[in-house]
LUMPA-886785 format. One record per residue: y, z, x of N, C-alpha, C in turn. Coordinates in steps of 0.2 Angstrom, whole numbers, plus 2048, in hexadecimal, padded with zeros to 3 digits. Each point is the difference from the previous one (the first is absolute). Layout:
<vexros>
YZXYZXYZX...
</vexros>
This chain:
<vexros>
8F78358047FF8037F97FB7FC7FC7FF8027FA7FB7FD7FD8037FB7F87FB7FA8028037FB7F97F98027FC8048007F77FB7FD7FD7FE7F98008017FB8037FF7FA8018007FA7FD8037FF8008017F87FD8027F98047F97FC8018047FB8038047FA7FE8018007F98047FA7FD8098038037FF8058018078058018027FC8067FA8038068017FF8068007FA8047FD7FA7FA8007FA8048067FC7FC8058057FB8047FE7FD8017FB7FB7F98007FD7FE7FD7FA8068007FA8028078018058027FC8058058028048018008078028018038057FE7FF8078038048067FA8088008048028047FA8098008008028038097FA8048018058008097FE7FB8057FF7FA7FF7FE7FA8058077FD8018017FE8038047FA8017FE7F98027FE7FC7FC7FD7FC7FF8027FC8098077FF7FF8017FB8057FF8038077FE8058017FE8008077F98048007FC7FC7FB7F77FF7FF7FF7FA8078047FE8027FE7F88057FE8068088048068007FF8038057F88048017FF8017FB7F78047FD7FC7FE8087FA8028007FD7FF8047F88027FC7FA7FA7FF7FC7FF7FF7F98008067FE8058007FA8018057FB7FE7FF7FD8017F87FC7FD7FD7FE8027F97FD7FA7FD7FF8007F87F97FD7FF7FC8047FE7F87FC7FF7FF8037F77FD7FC7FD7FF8027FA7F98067FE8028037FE7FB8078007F97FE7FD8007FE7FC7FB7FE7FD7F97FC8078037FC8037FD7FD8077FF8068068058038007FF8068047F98047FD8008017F97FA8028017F97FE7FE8007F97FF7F97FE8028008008078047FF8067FF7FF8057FF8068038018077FE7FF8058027F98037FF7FE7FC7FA7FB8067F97FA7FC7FF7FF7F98017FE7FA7FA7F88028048007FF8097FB8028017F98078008058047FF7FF8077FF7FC8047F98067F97FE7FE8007F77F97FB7FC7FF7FD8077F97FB7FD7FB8088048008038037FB8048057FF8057FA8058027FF7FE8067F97FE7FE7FB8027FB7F97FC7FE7FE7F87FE8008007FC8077F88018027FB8047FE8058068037F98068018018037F98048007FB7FF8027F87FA7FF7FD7FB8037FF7FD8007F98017FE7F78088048018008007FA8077FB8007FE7FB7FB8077FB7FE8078047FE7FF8077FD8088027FD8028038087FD8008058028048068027FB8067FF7FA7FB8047FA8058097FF7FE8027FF8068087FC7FE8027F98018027FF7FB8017F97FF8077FE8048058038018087FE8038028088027FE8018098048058018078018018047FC7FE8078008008008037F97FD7FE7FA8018037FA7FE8078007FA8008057FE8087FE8068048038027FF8038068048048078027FC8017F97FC8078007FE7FF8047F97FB8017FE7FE8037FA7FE80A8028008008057FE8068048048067FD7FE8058028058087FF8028008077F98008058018028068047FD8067FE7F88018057FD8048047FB7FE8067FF8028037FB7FE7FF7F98058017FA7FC8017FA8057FF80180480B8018058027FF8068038087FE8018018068068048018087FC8048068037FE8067FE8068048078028007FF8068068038068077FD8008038038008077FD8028058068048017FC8068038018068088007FF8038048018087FE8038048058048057FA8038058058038078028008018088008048017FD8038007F98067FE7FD8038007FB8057FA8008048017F98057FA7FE8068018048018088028068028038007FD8067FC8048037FC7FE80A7FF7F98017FB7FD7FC7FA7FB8028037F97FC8057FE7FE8028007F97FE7F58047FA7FD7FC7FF7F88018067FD8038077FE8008057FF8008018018057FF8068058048038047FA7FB8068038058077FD7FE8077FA8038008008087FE7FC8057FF7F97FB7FA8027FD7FC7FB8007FA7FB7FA8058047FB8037FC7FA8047FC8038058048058027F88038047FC8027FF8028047F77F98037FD7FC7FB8028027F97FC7FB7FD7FF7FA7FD8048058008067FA7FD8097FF8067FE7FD8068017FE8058027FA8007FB8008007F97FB8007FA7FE7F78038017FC8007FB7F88027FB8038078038048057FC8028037FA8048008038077FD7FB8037FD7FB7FD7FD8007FB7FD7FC7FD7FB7F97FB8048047FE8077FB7FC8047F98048008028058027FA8058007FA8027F98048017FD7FF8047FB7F97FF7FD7FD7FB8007F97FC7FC7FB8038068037FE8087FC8028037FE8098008058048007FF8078017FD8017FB8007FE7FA7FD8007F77FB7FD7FF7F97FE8047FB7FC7FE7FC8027FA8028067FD7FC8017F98058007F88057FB8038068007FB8017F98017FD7F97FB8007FD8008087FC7FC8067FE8068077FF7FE7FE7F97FD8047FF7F97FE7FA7FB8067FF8008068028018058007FD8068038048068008038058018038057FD8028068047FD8067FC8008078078008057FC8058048038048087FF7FB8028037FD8057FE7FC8078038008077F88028038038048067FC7FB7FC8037F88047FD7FB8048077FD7FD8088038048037FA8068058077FE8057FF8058048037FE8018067F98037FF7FE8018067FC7FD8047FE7FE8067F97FC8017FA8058007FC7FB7FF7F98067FD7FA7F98007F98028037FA7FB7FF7FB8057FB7FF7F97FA7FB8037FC7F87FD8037FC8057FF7F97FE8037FA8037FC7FD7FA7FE7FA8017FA7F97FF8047FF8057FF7F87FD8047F88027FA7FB7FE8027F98077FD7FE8038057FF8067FE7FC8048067F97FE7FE7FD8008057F77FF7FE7FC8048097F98007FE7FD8038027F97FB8017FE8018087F97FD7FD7F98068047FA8007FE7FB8028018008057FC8048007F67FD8057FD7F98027FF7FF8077FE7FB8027FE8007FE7F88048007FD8017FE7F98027FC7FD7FE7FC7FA8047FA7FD8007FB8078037FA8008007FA8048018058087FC7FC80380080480880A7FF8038027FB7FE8077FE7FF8048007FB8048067FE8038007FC8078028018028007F98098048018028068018028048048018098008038018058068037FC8078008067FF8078037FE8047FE7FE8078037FA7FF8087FC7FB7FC7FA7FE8048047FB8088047FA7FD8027FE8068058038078038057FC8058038047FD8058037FA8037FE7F88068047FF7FC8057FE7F77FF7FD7FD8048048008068088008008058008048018058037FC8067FF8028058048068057FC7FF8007FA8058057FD7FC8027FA8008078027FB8057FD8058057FB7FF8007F98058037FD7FE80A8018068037FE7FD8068028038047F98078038018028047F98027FB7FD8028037F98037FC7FB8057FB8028078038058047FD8027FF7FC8087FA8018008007FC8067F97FC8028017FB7F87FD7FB7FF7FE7F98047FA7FC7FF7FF7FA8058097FC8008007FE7F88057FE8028068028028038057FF8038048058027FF8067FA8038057FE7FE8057FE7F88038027FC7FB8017F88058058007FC8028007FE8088007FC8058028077FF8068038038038067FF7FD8077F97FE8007FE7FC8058047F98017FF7FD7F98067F98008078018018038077FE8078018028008038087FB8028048008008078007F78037FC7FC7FC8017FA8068077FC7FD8038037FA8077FB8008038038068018088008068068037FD7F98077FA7FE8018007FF80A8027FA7FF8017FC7FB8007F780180A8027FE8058037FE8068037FE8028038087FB8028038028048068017F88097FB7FA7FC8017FB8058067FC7FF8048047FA8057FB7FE8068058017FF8058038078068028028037FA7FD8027FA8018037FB7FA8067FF8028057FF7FD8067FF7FF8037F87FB8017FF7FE8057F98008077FF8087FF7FD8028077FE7FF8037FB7FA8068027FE8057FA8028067FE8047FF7F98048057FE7FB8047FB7FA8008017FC8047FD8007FC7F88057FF7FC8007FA7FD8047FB8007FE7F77FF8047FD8008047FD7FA8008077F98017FE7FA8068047FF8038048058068057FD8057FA7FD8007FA8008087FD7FE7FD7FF7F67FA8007FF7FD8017FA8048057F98018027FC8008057FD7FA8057FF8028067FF7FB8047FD7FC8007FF8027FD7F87FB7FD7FC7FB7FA8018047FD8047FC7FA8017FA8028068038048057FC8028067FA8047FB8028047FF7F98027FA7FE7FD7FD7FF7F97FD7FC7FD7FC7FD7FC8068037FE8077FC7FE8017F98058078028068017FC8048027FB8007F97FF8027FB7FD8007FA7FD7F98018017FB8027FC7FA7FF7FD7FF8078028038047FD8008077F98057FD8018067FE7FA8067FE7FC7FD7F98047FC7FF7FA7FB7FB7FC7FA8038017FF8057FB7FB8037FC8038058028038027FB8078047FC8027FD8028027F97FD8027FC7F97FC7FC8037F88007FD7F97FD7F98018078037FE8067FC8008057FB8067FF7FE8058027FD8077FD7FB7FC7FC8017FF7FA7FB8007F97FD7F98018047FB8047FC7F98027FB8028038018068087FD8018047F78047FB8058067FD7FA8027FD7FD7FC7FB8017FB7FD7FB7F97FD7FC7FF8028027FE8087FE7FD8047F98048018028078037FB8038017F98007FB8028027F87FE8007FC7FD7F97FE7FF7FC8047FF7F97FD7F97FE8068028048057FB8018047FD8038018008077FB7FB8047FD7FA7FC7FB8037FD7FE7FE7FD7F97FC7F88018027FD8087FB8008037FA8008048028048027FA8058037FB8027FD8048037FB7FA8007F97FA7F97FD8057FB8017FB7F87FD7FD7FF8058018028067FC7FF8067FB8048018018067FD7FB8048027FB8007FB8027FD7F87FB8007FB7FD7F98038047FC8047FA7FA8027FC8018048028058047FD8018067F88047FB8018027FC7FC8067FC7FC7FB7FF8027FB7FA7FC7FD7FD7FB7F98058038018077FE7F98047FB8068037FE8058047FC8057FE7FA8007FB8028017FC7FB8017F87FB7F98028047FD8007FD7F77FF7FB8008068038028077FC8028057FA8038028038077F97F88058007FB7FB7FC8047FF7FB7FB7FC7FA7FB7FC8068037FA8027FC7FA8067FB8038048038078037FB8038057FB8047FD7FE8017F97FB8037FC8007FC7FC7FD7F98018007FB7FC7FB7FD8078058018057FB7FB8067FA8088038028078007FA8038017FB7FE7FB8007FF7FA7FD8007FB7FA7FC8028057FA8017FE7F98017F88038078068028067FA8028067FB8047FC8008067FD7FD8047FE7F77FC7FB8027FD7FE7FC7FB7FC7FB7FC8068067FE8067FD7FC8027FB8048068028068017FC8048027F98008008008027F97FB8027FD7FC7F77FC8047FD8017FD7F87FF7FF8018098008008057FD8018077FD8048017FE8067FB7FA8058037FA7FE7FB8027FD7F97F97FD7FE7FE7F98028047FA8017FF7FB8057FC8048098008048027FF8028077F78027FE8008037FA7F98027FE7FC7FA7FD8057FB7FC7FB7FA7FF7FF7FA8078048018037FE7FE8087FC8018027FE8098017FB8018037F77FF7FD8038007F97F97FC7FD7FD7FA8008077FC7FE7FD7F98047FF8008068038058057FA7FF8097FB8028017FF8047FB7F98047FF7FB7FA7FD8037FB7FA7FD7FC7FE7FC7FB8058087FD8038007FA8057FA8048057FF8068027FB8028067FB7FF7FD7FF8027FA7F98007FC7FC7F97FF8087FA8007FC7FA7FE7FF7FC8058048038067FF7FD8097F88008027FC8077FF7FB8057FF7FB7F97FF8028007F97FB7FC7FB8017F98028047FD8038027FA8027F87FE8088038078027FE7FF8077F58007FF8018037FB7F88007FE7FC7F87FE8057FC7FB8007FC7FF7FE7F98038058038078007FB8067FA8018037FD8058017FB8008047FA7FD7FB7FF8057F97FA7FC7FE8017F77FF8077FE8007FF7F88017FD7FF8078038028057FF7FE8087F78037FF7FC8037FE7FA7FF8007FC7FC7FC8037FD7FA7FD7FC7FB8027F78058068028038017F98037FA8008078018058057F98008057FA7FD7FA7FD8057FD7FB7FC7FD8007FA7FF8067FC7FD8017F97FF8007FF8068038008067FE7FE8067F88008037FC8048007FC8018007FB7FD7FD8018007FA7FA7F97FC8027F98028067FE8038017FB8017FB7FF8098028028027FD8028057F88007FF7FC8037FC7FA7FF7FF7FE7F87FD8057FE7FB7FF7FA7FF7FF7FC8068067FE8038017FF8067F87FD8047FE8058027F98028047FD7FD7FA7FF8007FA7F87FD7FC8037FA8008037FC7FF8047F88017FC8008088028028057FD7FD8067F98027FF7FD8047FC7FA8007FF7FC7F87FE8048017FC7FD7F97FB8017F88048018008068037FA8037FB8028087FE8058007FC8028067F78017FF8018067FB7F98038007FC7FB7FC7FA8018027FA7FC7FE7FD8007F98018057FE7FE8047F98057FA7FA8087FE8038027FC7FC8027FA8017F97FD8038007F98027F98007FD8017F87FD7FA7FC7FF7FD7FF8057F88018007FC7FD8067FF7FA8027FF7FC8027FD7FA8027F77FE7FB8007FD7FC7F88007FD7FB7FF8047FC8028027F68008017FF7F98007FC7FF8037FD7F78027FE7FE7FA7FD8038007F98017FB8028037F78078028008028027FB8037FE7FC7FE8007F98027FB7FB8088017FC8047FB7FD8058027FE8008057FC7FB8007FA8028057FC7FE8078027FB8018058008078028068018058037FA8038068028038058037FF8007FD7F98068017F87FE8097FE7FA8018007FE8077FF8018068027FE7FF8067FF8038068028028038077FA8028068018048087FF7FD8007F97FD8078017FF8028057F97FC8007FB8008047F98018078017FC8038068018068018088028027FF7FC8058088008048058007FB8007FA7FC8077FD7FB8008067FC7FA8047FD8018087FD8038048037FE8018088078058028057FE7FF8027F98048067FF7FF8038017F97FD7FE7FB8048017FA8008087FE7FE8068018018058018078038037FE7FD8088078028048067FD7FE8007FA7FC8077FD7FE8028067F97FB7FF7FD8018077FA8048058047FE8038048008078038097FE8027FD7FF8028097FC8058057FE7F97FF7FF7FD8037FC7F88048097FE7F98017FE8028077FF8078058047FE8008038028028078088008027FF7F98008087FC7FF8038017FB8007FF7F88028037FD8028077FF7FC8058038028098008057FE8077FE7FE8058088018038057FD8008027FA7FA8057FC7FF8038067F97FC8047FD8008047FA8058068067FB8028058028078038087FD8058027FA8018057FF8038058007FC8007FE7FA8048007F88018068007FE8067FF8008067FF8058038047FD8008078038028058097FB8027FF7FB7FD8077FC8018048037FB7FD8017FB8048027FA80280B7FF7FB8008068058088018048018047FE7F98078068018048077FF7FC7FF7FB7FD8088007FC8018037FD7FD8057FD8028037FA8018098067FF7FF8068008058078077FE8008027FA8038057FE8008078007FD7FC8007FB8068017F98028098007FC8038008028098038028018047FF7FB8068048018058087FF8008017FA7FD8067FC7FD8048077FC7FD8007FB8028067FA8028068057FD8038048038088028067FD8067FE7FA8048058008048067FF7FB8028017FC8067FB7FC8028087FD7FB8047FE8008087FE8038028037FE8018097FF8028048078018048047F88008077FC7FE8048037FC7FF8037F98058007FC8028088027F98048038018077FF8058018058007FD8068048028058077FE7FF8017F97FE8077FF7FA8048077FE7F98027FB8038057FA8008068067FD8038038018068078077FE8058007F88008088038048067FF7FA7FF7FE7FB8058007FB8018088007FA8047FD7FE8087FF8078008087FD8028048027FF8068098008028017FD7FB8088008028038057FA7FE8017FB8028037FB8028068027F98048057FF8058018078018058007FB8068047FF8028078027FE8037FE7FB8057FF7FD8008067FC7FC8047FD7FE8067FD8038058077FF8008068028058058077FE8028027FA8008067FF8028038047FB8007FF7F78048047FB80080A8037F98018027FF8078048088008027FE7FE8068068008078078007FC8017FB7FC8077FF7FF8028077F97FC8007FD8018077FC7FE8088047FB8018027FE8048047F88017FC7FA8018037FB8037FF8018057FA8018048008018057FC8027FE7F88067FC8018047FD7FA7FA7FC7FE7FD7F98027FC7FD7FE7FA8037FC7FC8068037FA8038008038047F78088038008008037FA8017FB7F88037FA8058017FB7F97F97FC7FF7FC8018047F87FC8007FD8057FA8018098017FC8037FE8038017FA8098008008027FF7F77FD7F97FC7FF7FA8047FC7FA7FB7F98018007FB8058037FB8017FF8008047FA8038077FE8008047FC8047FD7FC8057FA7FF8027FD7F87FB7FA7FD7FA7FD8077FD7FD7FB7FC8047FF7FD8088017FB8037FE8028017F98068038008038017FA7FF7FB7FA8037FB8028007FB7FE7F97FC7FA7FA8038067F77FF7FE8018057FB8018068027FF8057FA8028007FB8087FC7FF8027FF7FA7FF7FA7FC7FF7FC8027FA7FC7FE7F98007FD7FD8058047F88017FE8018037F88068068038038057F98017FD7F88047FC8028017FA7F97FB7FD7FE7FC7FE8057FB7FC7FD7FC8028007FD8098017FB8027FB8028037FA8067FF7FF8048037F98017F77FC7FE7FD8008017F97FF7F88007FB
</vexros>
């Protein structure tokens, strides 16, 4: 049957008029955990994961024990409570009621295990009143929601998880392991030579009345079950809906990025189709000043032959001057006197000589002048060559940078598809058109 629950009752915290106190020594305690600990230890971590992923701080929970206990739809714990027989039959005092009781401690062995989604916090076997009977508090919880904490409370949900699928009105999840748990006492009653006799009900020794209120409170928790159930549904309508506005708005944000990053390629596009045109200008340039370069090289390479050349003619009148007769002083005449020696011979001579030293003078300075010139273009050769190699460096930089853009522009192709990209290319080409023209518009009304 089913309890509203109470465990200060059940651990006998307090005492109602059908106890008999002095044989509370016989009770039998399974176990007792405080609920509160039960469910941080069920919930604490499931409860840090969902927070996480909140956006918004009113859609965090601070204590999921309080959000529960404050709830419509589920409660804390739920309790079961097991017995057998009656006071007449089964009556604690008798031989009969001592066996109830081994047979319910038995049954119990199992019980958590067969129940993995019905956390027992609380159970105790009580063989203070008339009858023997075990009260059993558990939470039902669930893990790998789609909704709310991936692990939460939901005793519709734990019982689904077990294999028990509700169907009509009256034949409910919990129903259905309600029956299930009275087939494994009927087998652990059947190891002990006692059979489960069903007289279709086991309540004829009741009144009327009372049999009626409590069918009526049986079709009221059936009935409770039902609207929990459909809560439940409706709670998972409701979020599906916050999931699916997320999903909408994580989307939107999506589209925005990816017409934000075509924009960005679009741009860069076209910052690559007019970079590709100023490339080609400056190759056009660079061939034009290689051209120029290469002219320049030549007429140095024949202005230096010529310096070759004159050196080389020097050269030859130097050995002149130390060979030929023309530029040696002769020997004087026997018979001839200093001062027509003086006139005659050395005077003449010392005239050339100071001529060809002039000439050479001359001479020497024009090609220490023409080496000046020619040093001073090569560096300044030099220096163009410095300058476009460094150009010539930065453009192929700025080409493989182009280069990846482009690249990355066709991967966006691929992952949206050719098509899609070529229409949002040509929507951002006709909104800045737009864009110019309303512009131009203003500002000739300006």
């Amino acid at each position: 049957m089913m309890g509203k629950g109470s465990v200060n009752h059940n651990t006998r915290a307090f005492s109602a008029k059908n106890v008999d106190r002095e044989r509370s020594v016989n009770n039998v305690k399974f176990c007792h955990k405080s609920i509160k600990k039960v469910y941080h230890e069920l919930f604490d971590e499931a409860l840090e994961r969902y927070n996480a992923k909140q956006k918004r701080s009113d859609r965090k929970i601070d204590s999921y024990y309080e959000k529960i206990r404050q709830s419509k739809q589920e409660k804390l714990f739920h309790e079961v409570i097991f017995q057998i027989g009656n006071k007449d039959d089964t009556n604690v005092k008798s031989e009969e009621g001592q066996l109830a009781k081994e047979i319910l401690v038995d049954f119990m062995q199992d019980f958590q295990e067969r129940n993995p989604n019905l956390y027992v916090f609380s159970a105790h076997l009580h063989m203070n009143e008339e009858t023997p009977h075990v009260h059993i508090d558990f939470v039902p919880f669930i893990r790998n929601s789609k909704r709310g904490l991936d692990t939460r409370v939901s005793l519709k949900g734990a019982l689904a998880e077990q294999g028990f699928r509700g169907g009509t009105r009256g034949d409910t999840e919990w129903n259905q392991w309600i029956e299930s748990e009275k087939q494994e006492l009927a087998l652990v009653m059947e190891q002990y030579g006692v059979r489960w006799k069903q007289l279709g009900t086991h309540n004829k020794h009741l009144s009327v009345l009372n049999y009626e209120k409590q069918e009526r409170e049986k079709e009221l928790w059936e009935l409770q079950q039902t609207i929990t159930s459909s809560r439940e549904d409706l709670l998972d309508i409701y979020d599906r809906q916050d999931e699916a506005r997320e999903r909408i708005e994580r989307t939107r944000e999506r589209k925005e990025r990816l017409e934000d990053e075509i924009d960005e390629l679009f741009a860069t596009s076209e910052e690559l189709h007019s970079d590709t045109e100023a490339l080609k200008e400056t190759r056009n340039q660079l061939l034009s000043d290689n051209e120029e370069l290469e002219k320049q090289q030549k007429k140095l390479q024949r202005e230096l032959d010529k310096m070759v050349e004159s050196k080389e003619i020097m050269e030859q009148n130097i050995h002149a001057y130390d060979e030929e007769l023309r530029w040696q002083l002769p020997d004087p005449g026997a018979l001839m006197s200093a001062k027509a020696y003086r006139d005659k011979k050395a005077l003449p001579l010392l005239e050339k000589l100071k001529e060809l030293v002039k000439n050479l003078t001359i001479k020497s300075v024009q090609l220490a002048e023409t080496v000046k010139r020619l040093t001073d273009r090569v560096d300044t050769l030099e220096s163009q060559v410095s300058y476009l190699r460094e150009k010539t460096r930065d453009q192929r930089d700025r080409i493989e940078e182009l280069e990846e853009k482009e690249i990355n522009f066709e991967y966006l192709k691929d992952y949206l598809g050719k098509s899609e990209v070529e229409g949002i290319v040509e929507y951002a080409r006709s909104k800045e058109q737009a864009d110019r023209e309303k512009e131009r518009y203003y500002g000739r009304d300006r």
